[in-house]
C-alpha positions as CSV (number, residue, x, y, z in Angstrom):
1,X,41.9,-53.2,-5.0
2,X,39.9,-51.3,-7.2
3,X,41.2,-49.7,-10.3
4,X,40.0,-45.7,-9.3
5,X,42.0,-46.8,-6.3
6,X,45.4,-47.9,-8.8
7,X,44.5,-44.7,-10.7
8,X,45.0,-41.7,-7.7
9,X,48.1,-44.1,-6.4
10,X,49.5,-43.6,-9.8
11,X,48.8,-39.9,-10.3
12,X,50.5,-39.4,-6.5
13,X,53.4,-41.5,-7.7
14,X,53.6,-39.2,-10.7
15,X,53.3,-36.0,-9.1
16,X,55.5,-36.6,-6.6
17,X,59.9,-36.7,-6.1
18,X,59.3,-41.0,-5.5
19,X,61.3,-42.9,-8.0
20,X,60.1,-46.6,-6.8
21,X,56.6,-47.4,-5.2
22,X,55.7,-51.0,-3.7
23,X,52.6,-52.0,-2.2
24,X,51.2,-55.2,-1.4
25,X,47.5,-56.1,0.1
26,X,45.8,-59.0,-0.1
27,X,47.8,-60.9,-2.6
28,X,48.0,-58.3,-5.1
29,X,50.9,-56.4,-5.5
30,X,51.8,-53.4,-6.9
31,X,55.2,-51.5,-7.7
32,X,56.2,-48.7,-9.9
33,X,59.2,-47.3,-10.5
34,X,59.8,-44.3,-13.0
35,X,63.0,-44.0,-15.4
36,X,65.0,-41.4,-16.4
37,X,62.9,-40.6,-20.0
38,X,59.2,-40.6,-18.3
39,X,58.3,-43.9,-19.7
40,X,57.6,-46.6,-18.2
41,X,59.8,-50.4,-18.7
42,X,58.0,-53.8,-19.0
43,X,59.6,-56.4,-17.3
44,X,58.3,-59.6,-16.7
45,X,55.1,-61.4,-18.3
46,X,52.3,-60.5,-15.8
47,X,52.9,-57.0,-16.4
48,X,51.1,-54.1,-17.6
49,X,52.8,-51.3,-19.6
50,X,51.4,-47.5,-18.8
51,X,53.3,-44.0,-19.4
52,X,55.3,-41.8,-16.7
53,X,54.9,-43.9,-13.2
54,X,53.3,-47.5,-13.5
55,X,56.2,-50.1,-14.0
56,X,54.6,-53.4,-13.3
57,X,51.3,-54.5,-11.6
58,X,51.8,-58.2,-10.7
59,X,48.8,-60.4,-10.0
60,X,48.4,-63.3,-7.2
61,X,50.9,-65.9,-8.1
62,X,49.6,-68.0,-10.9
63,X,50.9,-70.8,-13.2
64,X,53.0,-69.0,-15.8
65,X,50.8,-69.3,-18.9
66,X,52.2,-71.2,-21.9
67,X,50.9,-69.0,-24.7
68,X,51.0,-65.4,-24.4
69,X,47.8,-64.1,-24.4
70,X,46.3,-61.4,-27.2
71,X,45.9,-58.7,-24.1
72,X,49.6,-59.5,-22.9
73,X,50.6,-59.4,-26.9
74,X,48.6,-56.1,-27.6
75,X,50.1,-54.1,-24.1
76,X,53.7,-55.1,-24.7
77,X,53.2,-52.7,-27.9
78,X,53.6,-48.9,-27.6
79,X,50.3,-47.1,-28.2
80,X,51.2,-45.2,-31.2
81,X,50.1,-41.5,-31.1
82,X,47.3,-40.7,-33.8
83,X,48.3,-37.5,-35.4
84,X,45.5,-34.4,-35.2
85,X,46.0,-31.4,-36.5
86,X,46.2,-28.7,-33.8
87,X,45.2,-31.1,-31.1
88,X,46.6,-28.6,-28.4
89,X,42.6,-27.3,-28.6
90,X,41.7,-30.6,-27.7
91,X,40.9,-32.3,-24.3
92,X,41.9,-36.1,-24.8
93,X,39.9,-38.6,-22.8
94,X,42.3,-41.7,-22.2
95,X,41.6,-45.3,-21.3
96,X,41.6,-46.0,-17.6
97,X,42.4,-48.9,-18.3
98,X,43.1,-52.3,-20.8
99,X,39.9,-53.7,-22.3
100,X,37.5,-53.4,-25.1
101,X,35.9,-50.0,-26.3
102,X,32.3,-50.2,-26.1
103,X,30.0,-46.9,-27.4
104,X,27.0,-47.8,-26.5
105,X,25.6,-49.3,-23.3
106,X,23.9,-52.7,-25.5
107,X,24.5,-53.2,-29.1
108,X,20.7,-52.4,-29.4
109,X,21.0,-49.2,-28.4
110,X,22.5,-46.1,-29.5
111,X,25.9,-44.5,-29.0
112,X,26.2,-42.4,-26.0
113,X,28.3,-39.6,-28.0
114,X,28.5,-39.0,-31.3
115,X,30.9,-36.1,-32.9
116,X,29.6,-33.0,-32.1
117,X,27.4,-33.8,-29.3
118,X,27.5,-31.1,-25.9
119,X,28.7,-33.1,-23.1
120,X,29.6,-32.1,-18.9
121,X,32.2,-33.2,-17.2
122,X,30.3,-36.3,-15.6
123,X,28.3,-37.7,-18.9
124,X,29.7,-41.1,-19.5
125,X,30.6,-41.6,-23.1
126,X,31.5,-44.8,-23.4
127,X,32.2,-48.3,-21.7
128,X,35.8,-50.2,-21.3
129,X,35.4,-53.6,-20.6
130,X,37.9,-55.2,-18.7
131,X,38.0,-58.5,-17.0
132,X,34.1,-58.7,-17.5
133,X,33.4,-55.6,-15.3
134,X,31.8,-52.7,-17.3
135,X,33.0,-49.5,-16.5
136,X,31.7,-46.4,-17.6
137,X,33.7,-43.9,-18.6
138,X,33.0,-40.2,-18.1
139,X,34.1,-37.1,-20.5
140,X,35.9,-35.5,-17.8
141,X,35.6,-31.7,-18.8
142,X,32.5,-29.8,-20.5
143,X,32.5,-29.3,-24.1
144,X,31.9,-31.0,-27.5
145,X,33.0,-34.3,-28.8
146,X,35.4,-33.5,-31.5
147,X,36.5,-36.9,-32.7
148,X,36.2,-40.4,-31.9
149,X,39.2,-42.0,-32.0
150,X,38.5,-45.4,-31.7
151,X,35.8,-48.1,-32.9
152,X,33.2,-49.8,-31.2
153,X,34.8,-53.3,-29.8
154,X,38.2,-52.4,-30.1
155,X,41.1,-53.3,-27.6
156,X,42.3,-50.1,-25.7
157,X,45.1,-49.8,-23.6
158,X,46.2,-47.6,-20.4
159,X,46.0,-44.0,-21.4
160,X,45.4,-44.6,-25.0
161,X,43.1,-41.3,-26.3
162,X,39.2,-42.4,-26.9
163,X,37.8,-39.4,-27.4
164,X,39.0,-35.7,-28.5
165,X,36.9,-33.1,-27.0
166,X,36.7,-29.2,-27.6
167,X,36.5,-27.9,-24.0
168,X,34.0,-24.7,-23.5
């Protein structure tokens, strides 16, 4: 299952009146299940923490690891919210996904956005790393980069804001 895939399930979910989704294929299997306050519980330790529908996203069964892991440690925690002033003029672009922030396609090179730069809706602006895939990340709407709002090689998580952008 591919994560675009997990993504529009998740947006459905969302969207919709379904409290509790379930879906198995291949040895993966999903559920989500939405609460009462819009937030999401953790329950278990193969599971991955994202606001409004995603519950839990279990993994083929596996030994139960002995030590938990940085990446379980770090998603267990709530994102906090990074204050901006009068961000409601501000397009956020949010993680995908768990994994490490990359701005630039190879350290050699330069960073795909910088604040400021003009960008349209499918210019990548950065790379999250997860499970060593690469996936490029696009700015989602036209408009300037207002801020960065995280470094290069930092751990993101699900929905966490990368990028503030001032839509045209």
């Amino acid at each position: 299952m591919k994560i675009q895939e997990i993504r529009e399930i998740i947006k459905l979910v969302d969207g919709s009146s379904i409290e509790e989704f379930s879906y198995e294929f291949e040895g993966v299997k999903v559920k989500m299940k939405k609460n009462g306050s819009g937030n999401a519980r953790q329950t278990g330790s193969s599971s991955v923490q994202a606001p409004q529908a995603l519950k839990t996203v279990e993994a083929p069964s596996a030994p139960a690891p002995t030590k938990e892991s940085e990446a379980e440690r770090l998603v267990s925690q709530e994102t906090p919210e990074i204050p901006v002033d009068n961000d409601s003029e501000y397009h956020k672009i949010l993680s995908p996904m768990v994994g490490t922030f990359y701005e630039s396609p190879t350290p050699d090179e330069a960073a795909y956005v910088q604040p400021g730069t003009k960008v349209t809706s499918d210019q990548v602006v950065c790379i999250v790393e997860a499970m060593k895939l690469f996936n490029e990340i696009e700015a989602e709407v036209d408009g300037e980069i207002a801020e960065i709002l995280v470094k290069d090689g930092q751990l993101v998580e699900y929905g966490q804001p990368l990028f503030l952008v001032k839509a045209n």
